[in-house]
C-alpha positions in Angstrom: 20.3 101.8 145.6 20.1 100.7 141.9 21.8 104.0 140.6 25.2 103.1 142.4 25.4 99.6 141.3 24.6 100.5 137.8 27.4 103.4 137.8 29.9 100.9 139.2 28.7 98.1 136.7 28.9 100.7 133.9 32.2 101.7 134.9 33.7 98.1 135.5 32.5 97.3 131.1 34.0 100.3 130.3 37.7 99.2 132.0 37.6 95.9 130.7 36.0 97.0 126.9 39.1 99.6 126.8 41.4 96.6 127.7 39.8 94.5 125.3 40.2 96.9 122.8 43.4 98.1 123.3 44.4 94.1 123.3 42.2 93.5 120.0 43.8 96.9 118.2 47.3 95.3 119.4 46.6 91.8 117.9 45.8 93.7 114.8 48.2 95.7 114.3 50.7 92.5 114.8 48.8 90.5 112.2 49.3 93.0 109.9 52.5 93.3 110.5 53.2 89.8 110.0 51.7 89.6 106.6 53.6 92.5 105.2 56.8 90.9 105.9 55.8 88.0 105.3 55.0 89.2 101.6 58.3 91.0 101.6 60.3 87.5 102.8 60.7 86.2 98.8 61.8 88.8 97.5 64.4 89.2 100.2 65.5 86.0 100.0 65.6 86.6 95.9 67.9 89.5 96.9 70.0 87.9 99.4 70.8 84.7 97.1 71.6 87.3 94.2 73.8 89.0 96.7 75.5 85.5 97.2 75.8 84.5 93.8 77.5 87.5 92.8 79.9 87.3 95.5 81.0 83.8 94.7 81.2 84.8 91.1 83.7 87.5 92.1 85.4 84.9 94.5 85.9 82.2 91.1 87.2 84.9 88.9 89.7 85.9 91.8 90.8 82.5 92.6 90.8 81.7 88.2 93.4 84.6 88.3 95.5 83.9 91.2 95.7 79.9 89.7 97.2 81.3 86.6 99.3 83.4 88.3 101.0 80.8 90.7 101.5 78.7 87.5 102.7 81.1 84.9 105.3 82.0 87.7 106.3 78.0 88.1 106.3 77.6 84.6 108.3 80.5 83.7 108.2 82.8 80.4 109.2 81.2 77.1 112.3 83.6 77.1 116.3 82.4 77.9 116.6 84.2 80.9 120.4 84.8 80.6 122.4 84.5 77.3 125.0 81.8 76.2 126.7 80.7 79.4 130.4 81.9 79.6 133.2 79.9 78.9 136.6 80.1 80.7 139.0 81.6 79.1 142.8 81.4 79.6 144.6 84.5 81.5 146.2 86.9 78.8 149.7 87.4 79.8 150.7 91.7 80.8 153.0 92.8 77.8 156.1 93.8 79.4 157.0 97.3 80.9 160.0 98.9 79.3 
């Protein structure tokens, strides 16, 4: 009668040691996922501000360009536009047809 209940002890530990196991590899592999990315995470956020800072850059540079644009155009060139204004002049009279 011993042989029986020591199979199905035997086989009960080795159900719940595979489910330990399996749970323990899990956690594991979960830590050390964790701590790679969380090793990675400053360099990424290095990168990602970089990214940032170089877009706003581009953003000044396009705005600093756009400003002098909108004011060269309200200020206008240093050039007359149009010559002397014209003055009136009296009608010339036809000569006369012979």
């Amino acid at each position: 009668m011993e042989r029986p209940l020591l199979a199905v002890l035997l086989l009960v530990g080795l159900v719940i040691g595979c489910a330990v196991g399996s749970a323990y590899a899990r956690a594991r592999r979960g830590w050390n996922d964790y701590q790679t990315v969380r090793k990675s995470v400053p360099g990424a956020r290095r990168g990602a501000w970089s990214l940032i800072r170089g877009a706003a850059v581009k953003a000044g540079v396009i705005a600093l360009l756009l400003f002098g644009a909108v004011a060269y155009a309200a200020v206008g060139s240093d050039e007359e536009a149009a010559g002397p204004a014209p003055t009136q002049s009296t009608p010339q009279p036809k000569p006369p047809n012979r």
